[in-house]
C-alpha positions as CSV (number, residue, x, y, z in Angstrom):
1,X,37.1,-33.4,12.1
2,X,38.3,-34.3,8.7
3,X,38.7,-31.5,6.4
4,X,37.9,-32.3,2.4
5,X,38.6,-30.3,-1.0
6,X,35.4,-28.8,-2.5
7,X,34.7,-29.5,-6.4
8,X,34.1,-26.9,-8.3
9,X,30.9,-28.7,-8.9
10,X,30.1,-28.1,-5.2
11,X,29.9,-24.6,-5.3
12,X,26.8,-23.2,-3.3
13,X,24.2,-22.4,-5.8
14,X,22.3,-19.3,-4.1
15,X,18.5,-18.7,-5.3
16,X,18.0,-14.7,-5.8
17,X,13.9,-14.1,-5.2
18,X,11.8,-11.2,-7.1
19,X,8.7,-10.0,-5.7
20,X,5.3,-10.7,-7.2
21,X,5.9,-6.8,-8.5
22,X,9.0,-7.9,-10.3
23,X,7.2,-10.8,-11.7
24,X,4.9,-8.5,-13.1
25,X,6.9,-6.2,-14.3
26,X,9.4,-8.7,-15.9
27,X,6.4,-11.0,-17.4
28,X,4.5,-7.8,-18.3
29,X,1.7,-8.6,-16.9
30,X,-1.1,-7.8,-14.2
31,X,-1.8,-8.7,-10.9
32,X,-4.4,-10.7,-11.7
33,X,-2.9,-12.4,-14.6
34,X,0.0,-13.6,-12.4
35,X,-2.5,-15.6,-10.1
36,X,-4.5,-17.3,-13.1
37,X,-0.4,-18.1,-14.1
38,X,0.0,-19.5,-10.8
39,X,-3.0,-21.5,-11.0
40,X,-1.5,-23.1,-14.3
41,X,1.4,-24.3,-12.5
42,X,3.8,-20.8,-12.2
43,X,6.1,-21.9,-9.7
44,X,6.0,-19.5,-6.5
45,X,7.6,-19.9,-3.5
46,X,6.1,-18.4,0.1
47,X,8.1,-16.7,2.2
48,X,6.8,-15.7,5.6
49,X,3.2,-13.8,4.3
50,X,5.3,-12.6,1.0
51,X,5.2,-14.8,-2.3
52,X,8.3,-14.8,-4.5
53,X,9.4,-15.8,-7.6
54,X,13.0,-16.6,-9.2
55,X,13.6,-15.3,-12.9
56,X,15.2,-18.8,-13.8
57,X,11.7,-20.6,-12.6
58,X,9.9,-17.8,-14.7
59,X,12.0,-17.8,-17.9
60,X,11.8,-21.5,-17.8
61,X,8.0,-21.5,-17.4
62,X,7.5,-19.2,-20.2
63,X,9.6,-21.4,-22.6
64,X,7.8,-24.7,-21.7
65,X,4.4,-22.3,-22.4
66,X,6.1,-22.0,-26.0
């Protein structure tokens, strides 16, 4: 097996996931507001029964809201 230089620009880029309680709390808003945002196209990513956000897909969402 060959063995090959990694690029900086290959560096692993890792995803960090907040709960839907983070969301909340870092959108300020309500449960129930978070699923009518959902509805509007919040991205959300299911993990096992658990549904999870990332702040980049949340600050990114907000600004294209704008």
């Amino acid at each position: 097996m060959a063995r090959r230089k990694i690029d900086k620009s290959e560096e692993k880029i890792e995803k960090v996931f907040i709960s839907f309680a983070q969301a909340q709390e870092f959108l300020g808003v309500s449960h129930q507001t978070i699923y009518n945002l959902m509805n509007k196209g919040l991205p959300s990513y299911k993990i096992g029964k658990k549904r999870v956000f990332t702040k980049e897909d949340l600050v990114n969402w907000v600004k294209s809201q704008s």
